[in-house]
N, C-alpha and C positions, 0 to 999 in steps of 0.2 A: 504494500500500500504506500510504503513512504517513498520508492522508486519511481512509483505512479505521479507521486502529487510532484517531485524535482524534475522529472522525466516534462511535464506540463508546460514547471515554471521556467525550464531552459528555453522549452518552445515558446511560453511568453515574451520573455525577457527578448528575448535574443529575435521573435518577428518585429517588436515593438522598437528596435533601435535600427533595423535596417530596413530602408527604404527599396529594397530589390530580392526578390525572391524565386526563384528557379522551379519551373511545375511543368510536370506531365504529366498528362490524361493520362488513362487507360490503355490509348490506341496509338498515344504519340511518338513519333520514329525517337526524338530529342525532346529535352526539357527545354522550356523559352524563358526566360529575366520577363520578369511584368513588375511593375509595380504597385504596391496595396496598402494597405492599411493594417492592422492590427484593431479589430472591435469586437467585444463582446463573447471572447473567448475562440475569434475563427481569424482566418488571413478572408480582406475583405478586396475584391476584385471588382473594376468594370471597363467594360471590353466591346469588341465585335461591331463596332460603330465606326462611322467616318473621322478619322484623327484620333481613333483610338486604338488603344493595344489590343492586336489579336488575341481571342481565347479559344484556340483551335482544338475540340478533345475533351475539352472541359463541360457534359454536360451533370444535368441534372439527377442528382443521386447517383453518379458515378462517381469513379475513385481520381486520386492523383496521387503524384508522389511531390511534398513540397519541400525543398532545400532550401536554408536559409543562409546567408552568407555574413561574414563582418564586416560592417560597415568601412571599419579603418582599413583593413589586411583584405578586406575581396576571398578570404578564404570563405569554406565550407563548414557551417559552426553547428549545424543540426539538420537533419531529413527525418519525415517524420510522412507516413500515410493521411491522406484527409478526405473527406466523404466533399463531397460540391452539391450545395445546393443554390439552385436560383432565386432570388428573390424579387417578390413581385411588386411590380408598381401599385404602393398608395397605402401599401403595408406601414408598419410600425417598425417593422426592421431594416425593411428598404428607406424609409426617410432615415434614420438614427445612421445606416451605412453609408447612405448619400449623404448625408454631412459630415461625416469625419471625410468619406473620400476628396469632397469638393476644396477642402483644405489643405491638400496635397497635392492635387492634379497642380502639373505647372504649366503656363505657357499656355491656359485654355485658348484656341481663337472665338472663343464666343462669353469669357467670361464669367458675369451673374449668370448668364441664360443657359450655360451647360449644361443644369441638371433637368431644365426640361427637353433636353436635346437627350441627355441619359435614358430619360424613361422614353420616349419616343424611337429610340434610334440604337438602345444600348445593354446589354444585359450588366446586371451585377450579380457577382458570383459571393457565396459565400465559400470557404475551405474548412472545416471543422476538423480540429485533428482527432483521429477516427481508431488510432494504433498505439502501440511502442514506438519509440524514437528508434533508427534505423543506425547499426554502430558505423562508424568512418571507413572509409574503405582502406587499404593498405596502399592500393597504384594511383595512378592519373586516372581521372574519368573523363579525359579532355576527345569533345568531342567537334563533327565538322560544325560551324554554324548553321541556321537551319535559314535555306535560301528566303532572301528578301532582296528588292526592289533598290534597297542603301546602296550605296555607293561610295568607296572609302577618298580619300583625299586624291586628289590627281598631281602630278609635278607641276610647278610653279613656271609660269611659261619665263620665256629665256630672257624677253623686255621686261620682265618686271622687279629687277635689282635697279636697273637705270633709269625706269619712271620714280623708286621711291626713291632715289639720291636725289634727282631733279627736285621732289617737292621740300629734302631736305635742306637746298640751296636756296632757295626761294624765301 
């Protein structure tokens, strides 16, 4: 019992200081980085909308596996099973989830008006942890990224050491 209640509060502690959390469905070839919230004893998700983070695999009353990482180090501090449930607009859980998340989303392009664009356009997920915490692996779990659209930095074209000296003369 008392491995239970620590086993918990690592998973608390430790969703509740990092802003990026690692999940896979069920079905998922790779785990994705999403970012959540920590409420009410679950990792809180929203997703699947325009300008928002995919939640590919994740559905309703299926399983995930979620990895939580440190914030400082980017390591792997805890994996833990969690049950996904969706929660429905106009609910008492879906508002209380939508406002911690709305306090985190950054960079909305639409602001105050996101969370009507959420329920319109958007699922939020809940993550309940559903298991044991999963022990550390011993190797690398490094795996391909999972193909996106991104696009990493390009080389700096060849005029543009000598445009910025020009405006530095100037």
């Amino acid at each position: 019992m008392t491995l239970q209640l620590l086993d918990r509060a690592l998973v608390e502690e430790a969703a509740k200081k990092s802003g990026l959390v690692w999940v896979r469905g069920a079905d998922a070839p790779a785990a994705r980085a999403l970012w959540h919230v920590w409420h009410e004893g679950a990792v809180c998700l929203v997703g699947d909308g325009p300008g928002e983070q995919p939640l590919p695999s994740l559905v309703d009353g299926g399983l995930a596996e979620v990895t939580v990482r440190s914030k400082d180090k980017g390591g792997r501090l805890v994996s833990f099973p969690a049950t996904v449930s969706e929660l429905a607009f106009g609910t008492e859980e879906w508002e209380a989830a939508v406002a911690e998340l709305k306090g985190k989303r950054l960079n909305a392009p639409d602001g105050e008006r996101m969370t009507g664009r959420w329920a319109r356009e958007c699922r939020v997920l809940r993550l309940v942890p559903s298991g044991a915490i999963e022990s550390l692996p011993s190797g690398s779990l490094a795996e391909r990224p999972v193909p996106s659209p991104a696009t990493t930095r390009r080389p700096a074209p060849a005029a543009l050491p000598r445009l910025l000296a020009k405006r530095r003369r100037k």
